[in-house]
N, C-alpha and C positions, 0 to 999 in steps of 0.2 A: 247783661253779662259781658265782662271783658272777652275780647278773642284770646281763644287757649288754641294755642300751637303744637305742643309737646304730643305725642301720641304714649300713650301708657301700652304697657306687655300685657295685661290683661285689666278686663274690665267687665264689672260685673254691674247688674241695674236688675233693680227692685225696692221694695220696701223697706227701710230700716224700721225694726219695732223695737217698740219699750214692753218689756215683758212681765206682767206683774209679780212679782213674789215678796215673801214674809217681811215685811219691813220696807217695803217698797219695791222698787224698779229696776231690771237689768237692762243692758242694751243686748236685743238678738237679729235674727232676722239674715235671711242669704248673704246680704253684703256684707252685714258685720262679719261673720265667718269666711266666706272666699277670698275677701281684701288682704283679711289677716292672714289667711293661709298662703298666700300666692304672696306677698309682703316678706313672709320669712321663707320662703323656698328661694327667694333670691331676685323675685319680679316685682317691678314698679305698677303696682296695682293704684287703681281709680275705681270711685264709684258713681252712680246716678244715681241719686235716691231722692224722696218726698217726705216730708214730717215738718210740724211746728218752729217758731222760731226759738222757743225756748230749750229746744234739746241739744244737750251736751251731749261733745264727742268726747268720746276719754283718748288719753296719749298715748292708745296702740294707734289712733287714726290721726299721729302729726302728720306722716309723710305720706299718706295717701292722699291726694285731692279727691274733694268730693263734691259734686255737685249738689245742691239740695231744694228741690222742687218747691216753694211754698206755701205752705198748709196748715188749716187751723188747726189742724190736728196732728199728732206721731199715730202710726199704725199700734195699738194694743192688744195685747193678746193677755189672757189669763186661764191657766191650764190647771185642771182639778180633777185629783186619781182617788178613781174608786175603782175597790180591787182591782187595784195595780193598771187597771187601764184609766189613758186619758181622755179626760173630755174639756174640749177646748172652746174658747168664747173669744168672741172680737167685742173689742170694747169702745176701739175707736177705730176709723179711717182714713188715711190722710189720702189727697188727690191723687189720682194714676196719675202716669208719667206716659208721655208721647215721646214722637220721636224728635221735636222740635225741643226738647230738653238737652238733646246728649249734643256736645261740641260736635260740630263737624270732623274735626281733625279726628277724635275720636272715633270715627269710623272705620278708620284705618287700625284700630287695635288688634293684631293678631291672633289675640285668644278672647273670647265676649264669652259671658255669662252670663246668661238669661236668668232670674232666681224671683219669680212671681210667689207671692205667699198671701197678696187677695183677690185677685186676677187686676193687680195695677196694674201690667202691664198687656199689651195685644200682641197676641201670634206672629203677626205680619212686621213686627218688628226687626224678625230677623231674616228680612230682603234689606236693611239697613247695612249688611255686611256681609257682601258677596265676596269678598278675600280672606275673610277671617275662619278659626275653626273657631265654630259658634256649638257650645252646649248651652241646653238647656234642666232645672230641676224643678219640675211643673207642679208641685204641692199646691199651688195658688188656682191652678184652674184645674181641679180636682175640686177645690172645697167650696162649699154652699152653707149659709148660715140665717137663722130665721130669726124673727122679731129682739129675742134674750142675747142674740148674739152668739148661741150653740150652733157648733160649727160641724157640720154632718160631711163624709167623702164621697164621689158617686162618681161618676163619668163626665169625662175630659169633652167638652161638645165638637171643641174648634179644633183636635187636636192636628186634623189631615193639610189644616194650613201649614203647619210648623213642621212637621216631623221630615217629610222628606227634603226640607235645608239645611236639617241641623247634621253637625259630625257626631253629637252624640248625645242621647235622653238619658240621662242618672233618676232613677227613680229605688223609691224606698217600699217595704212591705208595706209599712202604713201606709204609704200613699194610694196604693193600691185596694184598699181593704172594701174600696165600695166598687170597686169594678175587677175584680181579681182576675178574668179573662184579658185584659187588655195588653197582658205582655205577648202574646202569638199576636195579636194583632200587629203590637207596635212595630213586636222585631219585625217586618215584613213591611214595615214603612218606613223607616230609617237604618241610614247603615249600620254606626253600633248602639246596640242598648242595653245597659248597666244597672242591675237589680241588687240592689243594699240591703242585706239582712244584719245588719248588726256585728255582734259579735261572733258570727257565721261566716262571715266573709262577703263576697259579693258574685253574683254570676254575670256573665259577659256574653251576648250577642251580638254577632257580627259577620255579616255575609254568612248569612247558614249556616252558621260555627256559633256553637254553646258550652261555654265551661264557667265551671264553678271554682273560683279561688278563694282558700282560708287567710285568714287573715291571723296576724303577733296578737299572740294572747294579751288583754289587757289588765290591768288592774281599775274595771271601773267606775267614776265616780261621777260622772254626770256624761250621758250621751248627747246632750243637747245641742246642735247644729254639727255632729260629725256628718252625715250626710252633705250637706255643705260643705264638708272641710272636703271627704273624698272626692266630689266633683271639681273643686277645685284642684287639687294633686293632680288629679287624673289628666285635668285636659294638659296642666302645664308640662306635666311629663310624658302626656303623646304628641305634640308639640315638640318637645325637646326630642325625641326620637325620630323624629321626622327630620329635623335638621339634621343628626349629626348621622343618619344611616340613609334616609329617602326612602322610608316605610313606613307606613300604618300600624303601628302595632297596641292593640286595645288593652293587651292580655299584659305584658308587662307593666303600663301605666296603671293597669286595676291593681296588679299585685304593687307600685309604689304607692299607690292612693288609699289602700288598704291599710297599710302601715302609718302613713301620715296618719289616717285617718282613727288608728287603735289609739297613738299616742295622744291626741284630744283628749280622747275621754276621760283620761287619767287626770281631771285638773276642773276645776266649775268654769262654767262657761265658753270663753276663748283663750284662758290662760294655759293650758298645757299643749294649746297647736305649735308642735316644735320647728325647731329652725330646720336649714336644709341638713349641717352636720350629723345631728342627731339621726335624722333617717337613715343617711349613708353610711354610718357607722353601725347603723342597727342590719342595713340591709348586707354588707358588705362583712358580716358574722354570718351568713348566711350560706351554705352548699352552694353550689351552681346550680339553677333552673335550666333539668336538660331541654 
């Protein structure tokens, strides 16, 4: 690997996957959505990831550099709904990713996204960046999956490595569905913690303090990796609020992550994650938040 100098504004590392559907293959997976989202919010986004040599990036990932771990295989996923719930199978696995993958320089990245989806990556990855605000969206060390590749949710083992380094856990109803006690746990282990219901909105823990925000009604057509897109928003605009005030503030970045994250869904795949315009125009028709 040549030496990379450049530090990126955010960086996300996990699995890129190929996702099987009607006529073949999408590209999904944490990176593909946070790059893309942090990408059009106005940040020079990077990724780490591992898969095949034969997998195509499509040209929303010119300007992203992307690292890409070597592996006989892409990560595959293939999802099958019966009444209306999914059930999901890994089909293939590409190598974890350590820490001797990500550039040095890159460690200096000021916003890190941790986004595991088959437990490629390990906990203790994030003492790898002790100046950054590191989120994580832990789908990947939740799931367990048996011989067919059906993929069952249950409990986080490692979670107490991780949680109190991280600025902030984004977790979704699903993700939770096999251990549904584990948000009182969490909130009391990490400062903020960010609960995703959809088109609900999302709730917010944070130093003892719990709200629930709604979220812009969507028109939607495919929810696939909004979760991802919200954690993404989320950290870049508590980040940004940080610089331009010198405060923590969780509750506003939920309500911009919110939005970014309604307009995804309106579009298949990663095509409707809108630019920065778009949001501030949508937010800024908006009442004041007393």
């Amino acid at each position: 690997m040549n030496e990379i100098t450049f530090v990126p504004d955010y960086l996300v590392i996990g699995a890129i996957t190929r996702d099987v559907i009607p006529g073949g293959f999408t590209l999904g997976g944490t990176v593909t959505y946070g790059a893309i989202t942090a990408s059009r919010l106005g940040k020079r986004a990077a990724i780490v990831t591992s898969a095949a040599p034969d997998l195509v990036l499509p040209e929303n990932f010119r300007d992203i550099p992307c690292i890409i771990v070597p592996s006989e295989q892409t990560t595959t996923f293939r999802n099958v709904y019966v009444n209306g719930m999914r059930q999901q199978y890994v089909e293939a696995l590409a190598h974890p990713i350590d820490a001797h993958h990500i550039p040095p320089a890159w460690y200096a990245a000021p916003l890190v996204h941790l986004g595991p989806l088959v437990g490629e990556l390990d906990e203790t990855m994030v003492h790898l960046f002790p100046h950054s605000l590191v989120i994580a969206t832990p789908q990947g060390w939740f799931r367990s999956w048996d011989e067919r590749g059906h993929v069952t949710l249950g409990c986080w083992p490692r979670a107490e490595l991780l949680l109190p380094h991280l600025t902030a856990l984004i977790l979704s109803d699903e993700d939770i569905r096999g251990d549904p006690g584990c948000i009182e746990r969490f909130a009391g282990m990490t400062r903020t913690l960010v609960v995703t219901h959809g088109a609900r909105g999302a709730t917010v823990y944070h130093r003892g303090e719990k709200c629930h925000l709604p979220t812009r009604p969507a028109r939607e057509i495919d929810p696939t990796g909004a979760g991802d897109v919200f954690a993404a928003a989320f950290v870049v605009r508590l980040h940004e609020i940080l610089l331009e005030r010198g405060v923590e503030d969780p509750w506003e970045a939920a309500r911009f992550a919110n939005v970014v994250a309604s307009f995804s869904v309106e579009g298949m795949s990663y095509s409707a994650i809108p630019q920065r315009t778009q949001v501030e125009t949508y937010l800024a028709s908006l009442a004041p938040v007393p």
